[in-house]
N, C-alpha and C positions, 0 to 999 in steps of 0.2 A: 449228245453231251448231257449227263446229269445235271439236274437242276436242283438246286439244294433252295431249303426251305434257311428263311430267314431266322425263322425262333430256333431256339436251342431245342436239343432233343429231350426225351422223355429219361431221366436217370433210368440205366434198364436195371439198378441194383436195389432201386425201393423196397420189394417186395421182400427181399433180404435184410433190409434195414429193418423196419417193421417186423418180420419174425424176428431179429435179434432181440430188439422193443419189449414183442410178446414175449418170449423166453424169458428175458430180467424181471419182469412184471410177475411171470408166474414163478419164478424162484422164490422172490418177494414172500408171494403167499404162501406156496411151500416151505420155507424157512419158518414162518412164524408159524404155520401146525405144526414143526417139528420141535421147534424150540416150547411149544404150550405141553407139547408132550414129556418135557424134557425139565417143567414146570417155572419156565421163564413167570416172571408177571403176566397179567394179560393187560397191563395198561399201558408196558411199553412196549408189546405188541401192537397193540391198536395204534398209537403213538407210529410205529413204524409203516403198518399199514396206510398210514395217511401221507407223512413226510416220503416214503421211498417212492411212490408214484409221482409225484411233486416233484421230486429230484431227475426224476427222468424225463418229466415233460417241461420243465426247467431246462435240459443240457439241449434239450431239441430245440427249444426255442431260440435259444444263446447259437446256438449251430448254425439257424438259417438268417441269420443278419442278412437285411438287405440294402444296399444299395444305387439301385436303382429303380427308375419311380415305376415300371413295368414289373417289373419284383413287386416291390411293396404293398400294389395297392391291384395287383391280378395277380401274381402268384408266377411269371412270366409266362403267363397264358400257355401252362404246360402240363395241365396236373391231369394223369390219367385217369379215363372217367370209373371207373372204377370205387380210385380212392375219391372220387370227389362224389360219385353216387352216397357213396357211404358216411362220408361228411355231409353233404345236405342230407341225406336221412336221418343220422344223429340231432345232426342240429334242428330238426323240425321235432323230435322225439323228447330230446333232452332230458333232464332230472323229472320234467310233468309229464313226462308218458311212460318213464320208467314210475315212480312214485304214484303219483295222482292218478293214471288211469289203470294200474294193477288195483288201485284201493277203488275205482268206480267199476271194474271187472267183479268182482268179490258184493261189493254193497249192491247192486242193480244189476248185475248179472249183463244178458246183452244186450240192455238200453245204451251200454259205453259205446257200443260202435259204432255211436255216428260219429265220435273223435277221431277214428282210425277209418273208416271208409271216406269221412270229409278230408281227411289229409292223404288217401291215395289217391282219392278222386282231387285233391287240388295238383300233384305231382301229374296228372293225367293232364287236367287244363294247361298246364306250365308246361309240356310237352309238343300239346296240340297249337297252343294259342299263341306264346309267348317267348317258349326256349329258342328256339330258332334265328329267331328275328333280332332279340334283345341281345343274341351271341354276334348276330353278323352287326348290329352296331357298335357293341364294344363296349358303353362306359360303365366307370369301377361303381357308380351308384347309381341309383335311381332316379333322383333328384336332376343330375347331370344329361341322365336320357332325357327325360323330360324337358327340361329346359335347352340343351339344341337340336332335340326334335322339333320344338315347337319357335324355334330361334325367339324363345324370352325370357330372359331375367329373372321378372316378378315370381314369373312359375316355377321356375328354378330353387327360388329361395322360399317362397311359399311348400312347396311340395319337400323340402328339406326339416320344414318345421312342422311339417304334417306326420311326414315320416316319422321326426325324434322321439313322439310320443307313442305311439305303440312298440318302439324297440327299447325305450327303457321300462316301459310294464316288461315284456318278458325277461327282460335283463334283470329287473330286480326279484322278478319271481325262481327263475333258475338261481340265482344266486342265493334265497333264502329257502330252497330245497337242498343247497349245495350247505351252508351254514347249519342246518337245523343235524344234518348227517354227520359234518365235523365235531359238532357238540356232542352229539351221543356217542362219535369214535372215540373222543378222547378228554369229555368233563370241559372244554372250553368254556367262556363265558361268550356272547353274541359277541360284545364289540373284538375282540380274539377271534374270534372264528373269519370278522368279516377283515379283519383287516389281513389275516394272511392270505383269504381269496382274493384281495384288492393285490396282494404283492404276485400271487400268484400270475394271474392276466396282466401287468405289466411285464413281468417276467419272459412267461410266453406272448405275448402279440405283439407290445412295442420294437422289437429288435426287428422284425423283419416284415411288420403291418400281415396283408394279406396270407405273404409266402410262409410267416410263424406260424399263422393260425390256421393255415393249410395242416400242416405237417405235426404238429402239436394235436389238432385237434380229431384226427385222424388216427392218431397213435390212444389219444383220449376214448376216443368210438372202439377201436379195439380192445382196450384195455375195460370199460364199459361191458362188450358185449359177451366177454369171457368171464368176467368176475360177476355178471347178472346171471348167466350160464350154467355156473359150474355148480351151483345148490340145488336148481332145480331140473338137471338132470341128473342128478343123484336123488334125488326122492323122485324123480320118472322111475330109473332104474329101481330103487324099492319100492313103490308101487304097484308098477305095470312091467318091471323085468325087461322095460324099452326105455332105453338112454335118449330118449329122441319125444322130449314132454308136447310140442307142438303138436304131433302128428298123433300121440299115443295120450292126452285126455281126455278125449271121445267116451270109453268104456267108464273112465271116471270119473265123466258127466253126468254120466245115465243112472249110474247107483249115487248120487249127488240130487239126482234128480227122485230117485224111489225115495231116498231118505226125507227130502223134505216134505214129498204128500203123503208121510207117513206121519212126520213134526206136524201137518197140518198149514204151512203158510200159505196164508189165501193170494188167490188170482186176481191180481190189481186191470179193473178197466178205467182206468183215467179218462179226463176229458183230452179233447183232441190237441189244445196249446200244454200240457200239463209237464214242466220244463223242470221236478225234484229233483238236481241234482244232490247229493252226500254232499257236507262242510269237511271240513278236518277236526271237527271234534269227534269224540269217540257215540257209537251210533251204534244198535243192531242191523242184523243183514236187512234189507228192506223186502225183497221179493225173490219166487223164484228165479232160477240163475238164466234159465231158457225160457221164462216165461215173457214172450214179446210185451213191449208196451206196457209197463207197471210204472216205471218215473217216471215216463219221457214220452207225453201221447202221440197218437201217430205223425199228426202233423207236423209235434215240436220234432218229431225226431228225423221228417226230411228238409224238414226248412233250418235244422241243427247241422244237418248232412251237407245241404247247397252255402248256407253262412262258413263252413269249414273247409268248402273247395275253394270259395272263393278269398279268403282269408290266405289261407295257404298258398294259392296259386300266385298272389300280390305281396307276400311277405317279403320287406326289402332288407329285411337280414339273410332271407335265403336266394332270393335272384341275384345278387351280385356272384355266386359262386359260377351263374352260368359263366362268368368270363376269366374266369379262369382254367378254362375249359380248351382246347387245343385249336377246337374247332368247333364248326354248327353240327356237323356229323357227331363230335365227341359228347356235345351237346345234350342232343339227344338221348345218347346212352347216357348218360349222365344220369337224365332222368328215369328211364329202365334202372338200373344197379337200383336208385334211391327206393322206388315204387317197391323193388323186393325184396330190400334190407327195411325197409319201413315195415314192411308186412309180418317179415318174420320176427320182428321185434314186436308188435301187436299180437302177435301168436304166444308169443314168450308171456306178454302181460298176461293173456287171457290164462293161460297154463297154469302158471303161478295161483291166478284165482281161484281156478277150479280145485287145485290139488288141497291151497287153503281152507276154501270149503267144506273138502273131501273130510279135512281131517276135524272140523268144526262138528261138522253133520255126525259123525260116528261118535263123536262126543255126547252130541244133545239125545240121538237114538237108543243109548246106551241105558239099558233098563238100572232100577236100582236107586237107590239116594245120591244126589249130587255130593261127587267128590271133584275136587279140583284136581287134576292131574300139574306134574312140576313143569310143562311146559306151558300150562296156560298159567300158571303161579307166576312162572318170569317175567310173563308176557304184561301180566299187569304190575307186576314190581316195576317195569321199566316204563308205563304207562302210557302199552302198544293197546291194551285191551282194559274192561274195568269186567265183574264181575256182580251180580245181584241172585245172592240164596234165594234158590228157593223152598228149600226145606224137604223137598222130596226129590226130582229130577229137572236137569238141566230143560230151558226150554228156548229159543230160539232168541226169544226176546230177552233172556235172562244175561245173554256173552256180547258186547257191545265192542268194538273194532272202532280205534282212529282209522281212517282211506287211510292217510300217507305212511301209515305202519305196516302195512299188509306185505309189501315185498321185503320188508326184515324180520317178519313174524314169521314167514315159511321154515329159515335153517333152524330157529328155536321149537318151533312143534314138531317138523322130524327129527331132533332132540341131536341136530349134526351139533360139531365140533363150535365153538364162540366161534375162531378163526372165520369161520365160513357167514356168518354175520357180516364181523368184521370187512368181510371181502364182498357182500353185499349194499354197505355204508361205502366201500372204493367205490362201485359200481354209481352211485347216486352221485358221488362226487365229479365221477370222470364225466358224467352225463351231462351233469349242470355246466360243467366247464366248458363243452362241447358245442352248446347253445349259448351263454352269455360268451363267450369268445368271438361264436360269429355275431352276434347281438351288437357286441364291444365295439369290434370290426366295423361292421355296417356303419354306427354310428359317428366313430371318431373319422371316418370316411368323410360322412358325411360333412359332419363339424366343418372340416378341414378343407374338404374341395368345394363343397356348394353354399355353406355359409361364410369362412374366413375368405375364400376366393369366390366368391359365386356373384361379385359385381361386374365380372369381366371374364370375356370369354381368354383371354389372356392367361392361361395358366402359367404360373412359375415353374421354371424345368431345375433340378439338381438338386442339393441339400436341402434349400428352403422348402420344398412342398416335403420332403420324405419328413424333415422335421417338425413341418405343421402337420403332416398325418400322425406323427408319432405322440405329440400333445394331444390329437384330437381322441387319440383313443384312451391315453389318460385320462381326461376327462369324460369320457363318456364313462369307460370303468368307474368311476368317482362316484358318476351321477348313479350308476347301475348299484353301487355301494351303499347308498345315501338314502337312495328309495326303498332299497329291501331294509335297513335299518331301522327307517322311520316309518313306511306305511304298513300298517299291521293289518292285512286283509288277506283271502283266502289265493293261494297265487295261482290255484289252475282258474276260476274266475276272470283274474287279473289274464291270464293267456287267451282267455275266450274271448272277453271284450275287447284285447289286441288285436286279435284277428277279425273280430267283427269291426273295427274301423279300419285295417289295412282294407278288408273287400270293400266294405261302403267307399271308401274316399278313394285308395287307390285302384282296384280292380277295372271299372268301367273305365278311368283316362285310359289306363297299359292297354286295357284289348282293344278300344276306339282309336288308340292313337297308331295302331296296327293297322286298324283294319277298315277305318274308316277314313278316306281322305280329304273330306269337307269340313272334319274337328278341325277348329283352329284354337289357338293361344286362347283366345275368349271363352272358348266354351270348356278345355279343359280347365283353367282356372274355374270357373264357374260349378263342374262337375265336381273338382278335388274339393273344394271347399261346401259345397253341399251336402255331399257325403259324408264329410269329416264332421260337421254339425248335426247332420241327423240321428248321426252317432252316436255323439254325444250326449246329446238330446234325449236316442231312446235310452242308452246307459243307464243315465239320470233316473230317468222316468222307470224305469224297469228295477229298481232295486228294490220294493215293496213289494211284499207277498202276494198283494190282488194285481200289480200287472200286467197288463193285456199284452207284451211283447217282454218275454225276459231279455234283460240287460246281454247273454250272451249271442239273443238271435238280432243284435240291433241291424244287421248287414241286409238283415230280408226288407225293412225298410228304408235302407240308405242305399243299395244299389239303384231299384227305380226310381231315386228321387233324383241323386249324381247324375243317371243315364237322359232324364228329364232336362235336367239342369244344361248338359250338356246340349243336347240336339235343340234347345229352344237358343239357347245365346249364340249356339254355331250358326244356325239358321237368320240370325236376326244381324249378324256381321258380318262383316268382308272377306270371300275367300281366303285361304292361303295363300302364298305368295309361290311364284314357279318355283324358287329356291326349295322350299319347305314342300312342297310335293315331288320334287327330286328326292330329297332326302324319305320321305315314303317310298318310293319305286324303288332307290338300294337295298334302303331294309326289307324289302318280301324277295328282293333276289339273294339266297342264303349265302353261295358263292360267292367270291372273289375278294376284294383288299376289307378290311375291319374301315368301317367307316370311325371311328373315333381316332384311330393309329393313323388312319388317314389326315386327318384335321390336323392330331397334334403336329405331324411330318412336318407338313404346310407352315404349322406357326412356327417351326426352327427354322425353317429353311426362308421366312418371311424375316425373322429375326437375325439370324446369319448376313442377309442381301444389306440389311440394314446398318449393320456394324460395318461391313466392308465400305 
């Protein structure tokens, strides 16, 4: 006799869905180089480029309305790992890895990749340490594990208010890389810009909480990775006569590299802490592009690399996707897909820079009196670049580059089509969406089940919780609105020092409370809040130039203090209790029922006896 599985199946027609998606998206952009050729405006092109993507990730959302709390706040534990690889890759990449780290590829050359090896190296930890386990418990937050792993309360709601703060930094920073792109598609003013991304995220993520921002954000990731795509495999293709930029900047590396110890830019040996990241104001290149260790001395740049795994691996806008995941097996793949859609989206940045370079370098090596060419003319009309005469030839220091301009400065110096701009400004939109959605997510989650409910293990079953998840993520959108409005600071910064208090505060409880069965209540309270503080603490302390720990590496000092914190209070209080060390032995056996679907069973069927 067949045995059918309880969950509902895998739609086997997504894949179909999604190309239909891609297809209207790319019409999209096809239409408008046809219509520019055709000598439409180009502002209500740009205008279209903005609204027509909106419109489609609008009908998706409206689509997946959900009503049920397994829907809403897991996606019904169905989503194939695949698209959910692809969605946590996106969402860990967002608007500051498409933007921010193309513009530190370009300025520092390969000091950027300890942002891209710390976050495959964190998809790696979350694979080995964490996806597994955290799938075979089940719950939609973090907060939520924590507090009936540890059957406490205080921790519960503690670790709720730990968590809201580093996902509304990243929430407001994708959003004001998503903002700053709408203003240049289409002349908006900020508060314009912010408030149609505010209606945007209610649009897509309220209707359906988790199951929208699945399928929304997903269609946002491809739509992202096609329209970052399509410019600069066309300046591969004239280039290198290889449509394929990842694999084929190698060779236009190397004459990138003849050119600049021909320009003369000297070989930086830093001291070993020495942490120069590029701001977003406009800057010359700083070093060569392969020349190891120039911003970033050796040490900042592996204690950059381990603060980035560990960040990444504890990010609780990205581990709730594990449960949305089919299973601990899907789990896992889960995290593979992510680890090589993450990768080749870091190949993409690195590409884009080199090619920028490319076209920088043949400029400044170019004998003769400085002439301005009308692509670098644009580039400072629009005040992607500034320029300083120097009365005879260009010289290296004389062409200065905003970072967050660099991957819209490419389709204008290979002198493509505006359109293909324009569909670059999509690319940064869809990105940021992709990341403050699950940001949004994460946190009205949170809001909703571990602070509005989080005094009682008694969750509300039917409209009432779908309805307090649907406020909570209003409000967190709000809050995500509100911060990018008003706090004026650099936002890949604001992502560093997010992820250096996820790893200080949260990374050592999640893999102790795995892996260690003597952690109790006491000690991870103890540990979450000592990390969270030290954090703090270095932040503070690190935002001045003389510095002994930059503000992004605060996580090198706040893991050993958390792990500290932890093994001294565990040790100095009362075991576990049988209960709570049962619940450790389910969670390392990967198999069998979801312990959280478990619990809630129990409380209907507890609540049912009682009615009757």
């Amino acid at each position: 006799m067949a045995i059918l599985s309880p969950s509902r199946a895998v739609n086997p027609r997504l894949g179909s869905y999604f190309g239909i998606f891609l297809s209207g998206f790319a019409a999209i952009a096809l239409t408008s180089l046809i219509l520019q050729g055709l000598g439409v405006d180009l502002s209500i092109l740009s205008l279209a480029m903005l609204l027509g993507p909106i419109a489609l990730y609008a009908g998706i959302g409206i689509a997946t309305h959900a009503s049920d709390p397994l829907d809403f706040f897991a996606a019904g534990r169905r989503v194939p790992a695949f698209f959910n690889g692809l969605l946590l890759a996106m969402s860990a990449f967002g608007a500051t890895g498409l933007v921010a780290l193309t513009g530190l590829f370009f300025l520092i050359g390969y000091d950027a990749l300890f942002v891209g090896i710390g976050a495959l190296g964190g998809f790696v930890v979350m694979a080995v340490l964490l996806a597994p386990f955290l799938r075979k418990f089940g719950a939609f937050t973090i907060p939520s594990y924590l507090g009936r792993r540890f059957d406490s309360r205080p921790l519960r709601l503690a670790t709720a208010l730990v968590a809201a703060i580093p996902i509304v930094m990243v929430l407001s920073a994708e959003l004001r890389f998503a903002a700053e792109a709408a203003i240049v598609l289409t002349g908006w003013s900020h508060g314009q810009a912010f408030l149609v991304l505010y209606l945007v995220l209610l649009v897509t993520l309220v209707p359906g909480g988790m199951r929208s921002m699945t399928w929304t954000g997903v269609a946002q990731s491809l739509a992202a990775f096609f329209a970052v795509m399509v410019p600069v495999i066309i300046v591969a293709a004239i280039v290198t006569t290889m449509p394929v930029p990842q694999l084929t900047h190698g060779p236009v590396l190397r004459a990138v590299g003849r050119n600049e110890a021909i320009q003369g830019l000297p070989i930086i040996l830093p001291p070993g802490m020495a942490f120069d990241l590029p701001g977003p104001e406009l800057q010359p290149i700083m070093k060569r592009f392969a020349d190891p260790f120039g911003a970033l001395g050796p040490a900042a740049f592996v204690l950059g690399t381990l603060s980035m795994i560990a960040g990444v691996a504890s990010a609780p806008w990205l581990l709730p996707r594990l449960a949305a995941a089919p299973g601990v097996y899907e789990a896992r793949k889960t995290l593979g897909w992510a680890t090589f859609i993450f990768g080749v989206a870091m190949l993409t940045a690195a590409s884009i820079a080199v090619f920028m370079r490319d076209f920088l370098m043949d400029l400044i090596v170019t004998p003769g009196p400085a002439v301005v060419p009308p692509w670098l003319a644009e580039l400072a009309k629009r005040g992607f670049a500034s320029i300083t005469e120097t009365g005879t030839q260009f010289t290296a220091s004389s062409i200065s580059f905003a970072r967050d301009s660099v991957l819209l400065s490419l389709p204008v110096a290979a002198q493509l089509p505006p359109m293909l701009l324009d569909l670059s400004l999509a690319a940064v939109i869809a990105g940021a969406l992709v990341a403050a959605g699950a940001a949004s997510t994460a946190l009205g989650h949170i809001l909703s089940e571990d602070i509005l409910f989080g005094g009682t293990w008694e969750t509300p079953h039917g409209p009432v919780r779908i309805h307090a998840g649907r406020g909570g993520i209003a409000v967190a959108a709000a809050a995500g609105v509100l911060a990018a409005a008003f706090v004026m600071t650099d936002p890949l910064r604001v992502v560093l020092c997010a992820l250096s208090i996820c790893g200080s505060a949260l990374f050592p409880v999640l893999v102790l409370s795995i892996w260690w069965k003597r952690m109790n209540a006491f000690g991870a309270m103890a540990g979450l809040l000592t990390g969270f503080l030290v954090a703090l603490l270095t932040i503070a302390g690190g935002q001045g130039e003389s510095a002994a720990i930059p503000s992004a590496l605060a996580a090198i000092i706040g893991i050993p203090s958390a792990v500290a914190a932890i093994f001294a209070v565990s040790m100095a209080t009362p075991p576990p209790s049988r209960h709570v060390l049962q619940i450790v032995r389910d969670i390392r056996v990967p198999g069998g029922e979801i312990l959280y679907d478990r619990e809630m069973r129990t409380q209907r069927l507890k609540k049912l006896r009682q009615l009757s």
